[in-house]
VMD Tcl script that draws the C-alpha trace (Angstrom):
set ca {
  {-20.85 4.57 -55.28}
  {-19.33 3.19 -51.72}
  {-22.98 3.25 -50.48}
  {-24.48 0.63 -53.58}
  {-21.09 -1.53 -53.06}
  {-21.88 -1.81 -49.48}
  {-25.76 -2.70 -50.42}
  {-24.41 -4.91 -52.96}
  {-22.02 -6.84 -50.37}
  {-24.73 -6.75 -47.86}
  {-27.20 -8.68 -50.16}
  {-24.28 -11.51 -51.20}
  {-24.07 -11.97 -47.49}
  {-27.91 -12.18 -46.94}
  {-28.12 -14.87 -49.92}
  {-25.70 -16.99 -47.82}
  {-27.46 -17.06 -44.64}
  {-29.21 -20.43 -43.79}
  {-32.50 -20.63 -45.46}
  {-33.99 -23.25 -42.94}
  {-34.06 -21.92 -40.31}
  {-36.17 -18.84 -41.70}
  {-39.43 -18.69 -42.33}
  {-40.79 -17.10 -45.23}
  {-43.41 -14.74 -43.87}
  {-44.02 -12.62 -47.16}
  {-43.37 -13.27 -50.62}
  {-44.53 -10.98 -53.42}
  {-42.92 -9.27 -56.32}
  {-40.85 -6.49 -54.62}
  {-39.80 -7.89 -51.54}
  {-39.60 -11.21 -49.66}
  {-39.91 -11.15 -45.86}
  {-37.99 -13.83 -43.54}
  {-38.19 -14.62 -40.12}
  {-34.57 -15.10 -39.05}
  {-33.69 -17.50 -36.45}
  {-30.30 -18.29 -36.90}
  {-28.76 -16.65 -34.06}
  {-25.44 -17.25 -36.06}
  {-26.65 -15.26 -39.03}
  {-24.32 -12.75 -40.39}
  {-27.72 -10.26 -40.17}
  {-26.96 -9.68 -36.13}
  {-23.40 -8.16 -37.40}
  {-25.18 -5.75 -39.66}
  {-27.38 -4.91 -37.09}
  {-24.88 -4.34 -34.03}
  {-23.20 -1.99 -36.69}
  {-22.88 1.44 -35.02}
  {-19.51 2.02 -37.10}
  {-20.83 5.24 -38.63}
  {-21.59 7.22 -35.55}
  {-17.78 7.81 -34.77}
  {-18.00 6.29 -31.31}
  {-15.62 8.33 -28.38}
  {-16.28 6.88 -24.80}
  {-15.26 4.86 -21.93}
  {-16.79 1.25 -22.76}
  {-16.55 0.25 -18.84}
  {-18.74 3.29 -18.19}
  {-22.48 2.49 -18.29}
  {-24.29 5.41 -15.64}
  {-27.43 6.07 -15.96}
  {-27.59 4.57 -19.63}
  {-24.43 6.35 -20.60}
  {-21.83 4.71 -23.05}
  {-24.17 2.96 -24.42}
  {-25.84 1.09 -27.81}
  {-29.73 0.72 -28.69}
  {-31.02 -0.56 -31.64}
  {-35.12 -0.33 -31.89}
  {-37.47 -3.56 -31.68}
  {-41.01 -4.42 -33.00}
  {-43.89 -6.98 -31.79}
  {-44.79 -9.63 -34.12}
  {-47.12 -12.22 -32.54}
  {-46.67 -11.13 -29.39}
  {-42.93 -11.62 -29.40}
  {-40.17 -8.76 -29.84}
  {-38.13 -9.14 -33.01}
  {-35.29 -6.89 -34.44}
  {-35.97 -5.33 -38.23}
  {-34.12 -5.27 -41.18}
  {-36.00 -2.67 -43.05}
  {-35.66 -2.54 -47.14}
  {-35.01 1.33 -47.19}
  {-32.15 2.47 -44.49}
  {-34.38 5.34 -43.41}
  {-36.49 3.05 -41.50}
  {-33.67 1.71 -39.61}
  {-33.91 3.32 -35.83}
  {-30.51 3.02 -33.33}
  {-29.41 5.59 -31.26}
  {-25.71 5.63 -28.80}
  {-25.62 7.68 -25.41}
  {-22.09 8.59 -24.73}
  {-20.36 10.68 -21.61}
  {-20.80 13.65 -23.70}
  {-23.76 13.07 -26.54}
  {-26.57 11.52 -27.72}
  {-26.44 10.72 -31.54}
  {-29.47 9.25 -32.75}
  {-30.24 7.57 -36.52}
  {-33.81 8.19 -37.62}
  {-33.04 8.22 -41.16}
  {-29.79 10.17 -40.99}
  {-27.85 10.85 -37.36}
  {-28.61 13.61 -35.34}
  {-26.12 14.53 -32.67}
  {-27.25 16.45 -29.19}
  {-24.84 17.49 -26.64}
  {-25.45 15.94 -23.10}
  {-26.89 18.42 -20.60}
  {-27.60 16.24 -17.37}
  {-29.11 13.03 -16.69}
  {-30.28 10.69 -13.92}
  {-31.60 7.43 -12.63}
  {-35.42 6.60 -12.65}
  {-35.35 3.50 -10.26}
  {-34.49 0.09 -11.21}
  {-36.66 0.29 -14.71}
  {-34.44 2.97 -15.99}
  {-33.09 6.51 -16.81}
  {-33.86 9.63 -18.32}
  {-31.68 12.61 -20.28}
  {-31.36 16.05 -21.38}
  {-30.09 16.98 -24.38}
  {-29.38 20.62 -26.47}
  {-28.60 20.05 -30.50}
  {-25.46 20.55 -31.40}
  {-26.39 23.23 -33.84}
  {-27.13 27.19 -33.96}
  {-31.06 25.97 -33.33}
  {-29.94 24.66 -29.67}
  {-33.19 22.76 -29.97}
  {-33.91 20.52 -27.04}
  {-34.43 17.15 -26.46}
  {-34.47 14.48 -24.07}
  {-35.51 10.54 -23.31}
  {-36.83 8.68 -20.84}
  {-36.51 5.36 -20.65}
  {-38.04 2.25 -18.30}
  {-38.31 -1.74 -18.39}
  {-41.62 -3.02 -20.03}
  {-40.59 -6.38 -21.09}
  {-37.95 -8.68 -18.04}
  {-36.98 -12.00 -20.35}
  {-35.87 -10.77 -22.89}
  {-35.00 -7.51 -21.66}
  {-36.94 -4.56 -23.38}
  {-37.14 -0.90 -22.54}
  {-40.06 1.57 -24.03}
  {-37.97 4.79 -24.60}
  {-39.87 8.02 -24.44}
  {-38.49 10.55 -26.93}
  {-39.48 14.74 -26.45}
  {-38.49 17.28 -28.58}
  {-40.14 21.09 -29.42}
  {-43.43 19.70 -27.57}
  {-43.89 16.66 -29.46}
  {-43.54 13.30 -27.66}
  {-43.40 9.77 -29.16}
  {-42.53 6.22 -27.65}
  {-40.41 3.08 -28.98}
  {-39.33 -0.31 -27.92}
  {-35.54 -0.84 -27.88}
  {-32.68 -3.18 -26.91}
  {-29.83 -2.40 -25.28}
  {-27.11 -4.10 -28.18}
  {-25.56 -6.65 -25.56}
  {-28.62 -8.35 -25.53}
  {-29.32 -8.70 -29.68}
  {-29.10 -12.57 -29.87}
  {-31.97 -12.94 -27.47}
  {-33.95 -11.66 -30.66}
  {-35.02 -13.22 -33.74}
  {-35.29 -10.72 -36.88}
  {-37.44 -9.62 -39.21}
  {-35.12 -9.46 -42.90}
  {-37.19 -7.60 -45.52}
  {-35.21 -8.32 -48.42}
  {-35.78 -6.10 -51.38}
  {-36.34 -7.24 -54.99}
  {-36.27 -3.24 -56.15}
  {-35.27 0.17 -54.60}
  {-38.07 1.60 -52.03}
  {-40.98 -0.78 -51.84}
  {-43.33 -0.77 -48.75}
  {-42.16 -1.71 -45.40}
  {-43.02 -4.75 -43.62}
  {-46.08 -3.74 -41.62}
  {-46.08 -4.45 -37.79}
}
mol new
graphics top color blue
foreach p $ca { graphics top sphere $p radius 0.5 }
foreach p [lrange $ca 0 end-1] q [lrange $ca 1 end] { graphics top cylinder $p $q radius 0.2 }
display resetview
């Protein structure tokens, strides 16, 4: 019940945003898709969210990427955008603290730190162990690809599988239009990058 009152708030405060300064990019009968501009939009509060990982660090801390907030990022037109996906599973963020990592690919994993380092300039890289029976291993790398506005390709391994992403450090969200896919019915496609 909490979770469809929250959805329900969330789309009365999406109706209210300013319409032009969006751009309609996809209408059709499930979904309509907006380019947000609005840098003032209540959609970059939703976004910078990260109340439901129970956050416990230092926030003057940031070594080697620790104590700190990502939130994934896409290319459209040769730009990086933020996205608002219509089903929550789709939404990617992930928070290194002093002592975890606790990542949300659909629901959030948590992995207890093991050691990490500096990779230059561009970046950083750590170890992680689940913090389950499994011990299951993981770890990230991450380096610059992308100066004005500042974007980082984040290399994710785990049990011999390895996959990359594009994410923002959350200080730096405004820099960022958005991509809102706002659903007309429960689990329709995903905007398509």
């Amino acid at each position: 019940m909490k979770y469809f009152i929250s959805l329900f708030l969330l789309h009365i405060s999406y109706l209210c945003f300013s319409q032009n300064k969006n751009i309609i990019i996809q209408n059709n009968v499930n979904n309509k898709v907006y380019l947000v501009r609005d840098k003032k939009s209540t959609l970059y509060t939703k976004l910078s969210d990260f109340s439901e990982f129970d956050v416990v660090y230092d926030k003057n801390d940031v070594t080697n990427g620790r104590n700190t907030k990502w939130i994934k990022v896409e290319k459209y037109q040769n730009k990086y955008v933020l996205y608002i996906p219509c089903d929550s599973q789709y939404e990617r963020k992930f928070i290194i603290e002093n002592f975890h990592l606790k990542i949300k690919m659909g629901e959030i994993e948590k992995y207890k730190h093991l050691k990490h380092g500096n990779l230059g300039q561009n970046g950083f890289y750590g170890e992680y162990e689940m913090d389950t029976v499994s011990k299951n291993k993981f770890s990230l790398k991450t380096k610059v690809i992308n100066q004005e506005p500042l974007v980082y390709q984040v290399e994710f391994s785990f049990n011999n599988n390895t996959f990359k992403e594009n994410y923002i450090k959350i200080d730096n969200i405004r820099d960022f239009d958005i991509i809102y896919n706002q659903c007309r019915n429960n689990k329709v496609d995903e905007f398509k990058f």
